[in-house]
SEZAMAR-144843 format. One record per residue: residue in one letter; z, y, x of N, C-alpha, C in turn. Coordinates in steps of 0.02 Angstrom, whole numbers, padded with zeros to 5 digits, always signed. Layout:
BEGIN
AZYXZYXZYX;...
//
This chain:
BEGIN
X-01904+02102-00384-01888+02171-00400-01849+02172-00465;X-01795+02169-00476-01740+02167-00513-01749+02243-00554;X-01733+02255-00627-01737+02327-00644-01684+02334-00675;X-01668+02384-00690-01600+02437-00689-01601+02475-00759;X-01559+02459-00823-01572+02488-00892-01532+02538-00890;X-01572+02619-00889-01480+02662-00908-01450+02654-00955;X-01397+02661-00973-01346+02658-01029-01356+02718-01080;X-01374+02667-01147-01418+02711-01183-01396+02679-01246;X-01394+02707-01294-01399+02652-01367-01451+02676-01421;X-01461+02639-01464-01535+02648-01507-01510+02641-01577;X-01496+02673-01601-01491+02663-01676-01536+02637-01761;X-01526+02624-01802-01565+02602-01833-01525+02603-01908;X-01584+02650-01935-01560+02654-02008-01624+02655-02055;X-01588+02578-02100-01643+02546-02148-01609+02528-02203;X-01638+02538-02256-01615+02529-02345-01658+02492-02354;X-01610+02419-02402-01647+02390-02436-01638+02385-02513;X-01693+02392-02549-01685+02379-02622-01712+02351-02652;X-01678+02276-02701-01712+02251-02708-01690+02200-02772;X-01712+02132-02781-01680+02104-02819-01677+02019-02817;X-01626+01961-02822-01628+01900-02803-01590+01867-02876;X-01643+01803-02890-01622+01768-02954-01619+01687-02901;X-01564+01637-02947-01542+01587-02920-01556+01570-02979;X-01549+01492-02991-01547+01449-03024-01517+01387-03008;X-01514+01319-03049-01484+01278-03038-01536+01217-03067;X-01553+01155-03013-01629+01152-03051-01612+01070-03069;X-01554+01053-03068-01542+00977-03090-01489+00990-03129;X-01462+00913-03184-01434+00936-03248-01350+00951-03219;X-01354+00908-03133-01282+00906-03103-01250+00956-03065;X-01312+01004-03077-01278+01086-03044-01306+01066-02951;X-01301+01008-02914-01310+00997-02847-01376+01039-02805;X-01406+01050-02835-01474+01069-02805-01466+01167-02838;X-01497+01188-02813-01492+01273-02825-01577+01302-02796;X-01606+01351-02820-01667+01383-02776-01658+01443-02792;X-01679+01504-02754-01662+01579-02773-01724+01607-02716;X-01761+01639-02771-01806+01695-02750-01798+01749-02749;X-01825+01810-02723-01780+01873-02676-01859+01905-02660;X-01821+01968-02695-01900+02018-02682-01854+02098-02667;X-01888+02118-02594-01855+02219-02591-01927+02228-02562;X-01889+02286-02561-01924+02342-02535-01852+02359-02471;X-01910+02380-02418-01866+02398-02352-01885+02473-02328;X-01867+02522-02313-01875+02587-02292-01851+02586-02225;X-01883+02583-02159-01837+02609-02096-01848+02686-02088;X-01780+02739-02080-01794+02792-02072-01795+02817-01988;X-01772+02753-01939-01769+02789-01878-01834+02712-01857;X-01891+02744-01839-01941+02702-01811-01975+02667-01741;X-01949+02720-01710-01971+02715-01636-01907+02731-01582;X-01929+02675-01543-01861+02680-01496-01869+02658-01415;X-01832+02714-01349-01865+02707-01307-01810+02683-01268;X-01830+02638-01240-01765+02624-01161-01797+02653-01086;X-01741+02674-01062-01754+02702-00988-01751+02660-00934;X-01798+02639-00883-01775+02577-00832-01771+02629-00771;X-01785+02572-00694-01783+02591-00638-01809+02529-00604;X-01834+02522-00534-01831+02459-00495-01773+02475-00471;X-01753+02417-00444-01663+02436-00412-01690+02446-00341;X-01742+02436-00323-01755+02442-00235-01783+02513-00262;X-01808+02531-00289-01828+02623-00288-01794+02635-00355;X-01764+02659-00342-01717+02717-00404-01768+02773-00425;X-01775+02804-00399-01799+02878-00413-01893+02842-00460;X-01902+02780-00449-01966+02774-00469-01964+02755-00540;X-01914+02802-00593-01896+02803-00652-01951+02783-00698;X-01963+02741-00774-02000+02751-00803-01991+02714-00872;X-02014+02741-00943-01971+02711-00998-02036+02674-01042;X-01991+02628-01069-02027+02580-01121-02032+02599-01185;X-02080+02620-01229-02082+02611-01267-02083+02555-01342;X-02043+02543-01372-02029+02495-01427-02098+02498-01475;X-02125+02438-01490-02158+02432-01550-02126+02485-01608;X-02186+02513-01635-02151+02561-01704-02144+02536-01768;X-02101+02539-01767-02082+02496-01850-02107+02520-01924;X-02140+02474-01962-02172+02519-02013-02120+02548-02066;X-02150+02612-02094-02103+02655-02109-02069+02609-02182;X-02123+02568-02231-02093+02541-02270-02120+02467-02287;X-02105+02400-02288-02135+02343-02306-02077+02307-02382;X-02126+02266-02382-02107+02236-02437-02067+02152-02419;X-02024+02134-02439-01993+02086-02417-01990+02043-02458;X-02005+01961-02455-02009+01919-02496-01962+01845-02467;X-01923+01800-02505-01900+01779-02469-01863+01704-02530;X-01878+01664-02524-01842+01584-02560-01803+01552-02535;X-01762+01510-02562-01713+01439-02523-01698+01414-02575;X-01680+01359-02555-01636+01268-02589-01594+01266-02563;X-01527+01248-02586-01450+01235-02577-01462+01177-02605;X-01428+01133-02576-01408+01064-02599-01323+01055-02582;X-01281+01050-02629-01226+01041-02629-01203+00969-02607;X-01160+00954-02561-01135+00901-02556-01064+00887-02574;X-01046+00934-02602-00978+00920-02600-00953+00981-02634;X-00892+00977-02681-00862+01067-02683-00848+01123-02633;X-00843+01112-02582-00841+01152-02540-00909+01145-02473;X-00949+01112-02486-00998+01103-02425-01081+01107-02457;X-01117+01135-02413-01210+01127-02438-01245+01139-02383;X-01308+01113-02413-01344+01109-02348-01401+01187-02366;X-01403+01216-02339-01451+01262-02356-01507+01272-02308;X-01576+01298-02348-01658+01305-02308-01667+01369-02339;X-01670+01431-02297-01716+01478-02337-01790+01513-02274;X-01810+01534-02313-01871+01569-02286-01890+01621-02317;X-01897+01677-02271-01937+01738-02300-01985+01766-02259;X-02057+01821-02258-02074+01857-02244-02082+01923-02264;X-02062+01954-02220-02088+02056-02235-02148+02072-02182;X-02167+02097-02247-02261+02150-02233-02242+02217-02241;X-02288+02231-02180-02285+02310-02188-02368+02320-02181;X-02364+02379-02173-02467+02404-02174-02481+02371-02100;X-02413+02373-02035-02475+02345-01962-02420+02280-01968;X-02393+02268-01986-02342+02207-01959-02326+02147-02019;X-02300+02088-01999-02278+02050-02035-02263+02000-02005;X-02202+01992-02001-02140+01951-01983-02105+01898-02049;X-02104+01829-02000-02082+01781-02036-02010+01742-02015;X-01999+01716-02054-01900+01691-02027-01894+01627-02074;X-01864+01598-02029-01815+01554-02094-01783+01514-02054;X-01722+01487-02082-01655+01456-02064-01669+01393-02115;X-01614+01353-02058-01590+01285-02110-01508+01294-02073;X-01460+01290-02123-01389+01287-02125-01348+01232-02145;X-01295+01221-02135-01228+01197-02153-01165+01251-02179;X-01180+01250-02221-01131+01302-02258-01059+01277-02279;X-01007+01290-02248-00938+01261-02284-00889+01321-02294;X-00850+01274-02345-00779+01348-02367-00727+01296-02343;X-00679+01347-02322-00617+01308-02296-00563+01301-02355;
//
């Protein structure tokens, strides 16, 4: 039973404010770490999609989205390691808390300038 999304779009509007310090932690400049602290506000929270089964149409019915907390706090570090003037390897990681939620992330990169 295959389902059927109407054509719909969901918008999302969130401010962040906040603040991020870097450093440079060897005497050769190669190595870098930067810690990162906001605050996040979402003002549009809840969001619904409309489906269908494609064998019954008319047996319409919509999903509701997890609700996003109205404000969490975001925390977040990384290491750059430079290899070169134009190339680094970068690791960061952050998590944001809110009062029901808390979500975690982090990347490892190859960063180059042309």
């Amino acid at each position: 039973m295959a389902l059927h999304y109407h054509d719909e779009e969901s918008d999302r509007a969130r401010i962040e404010l906040g603040v991020e310090a870097a450093t440079r932690l060897n005497m050769t400049g190669s190595i870098s770490a930067n810690l990162r602290v906001a605050w996040a506000h979402e003002f549009i929270r809840d969001h619904t999609a409309h489906a269908s089964f494609q064998s019954f149409p008319t047996a319409a019915f919509q999903v509701q989205s997890a609700q996003l907390d109205a404000d969490a706090a975001i925390v977040g570090a990384g290491l750059s390691a430079y290899l070169g003037d134009r190339t680094a390897l970068r690791f960061n990681v952050a998590g944001e808390f809110g009062s029901r939620s808390e979500v975690y992330s982090g990347f490892i990169g190859l960063h180059t300038n042309w």
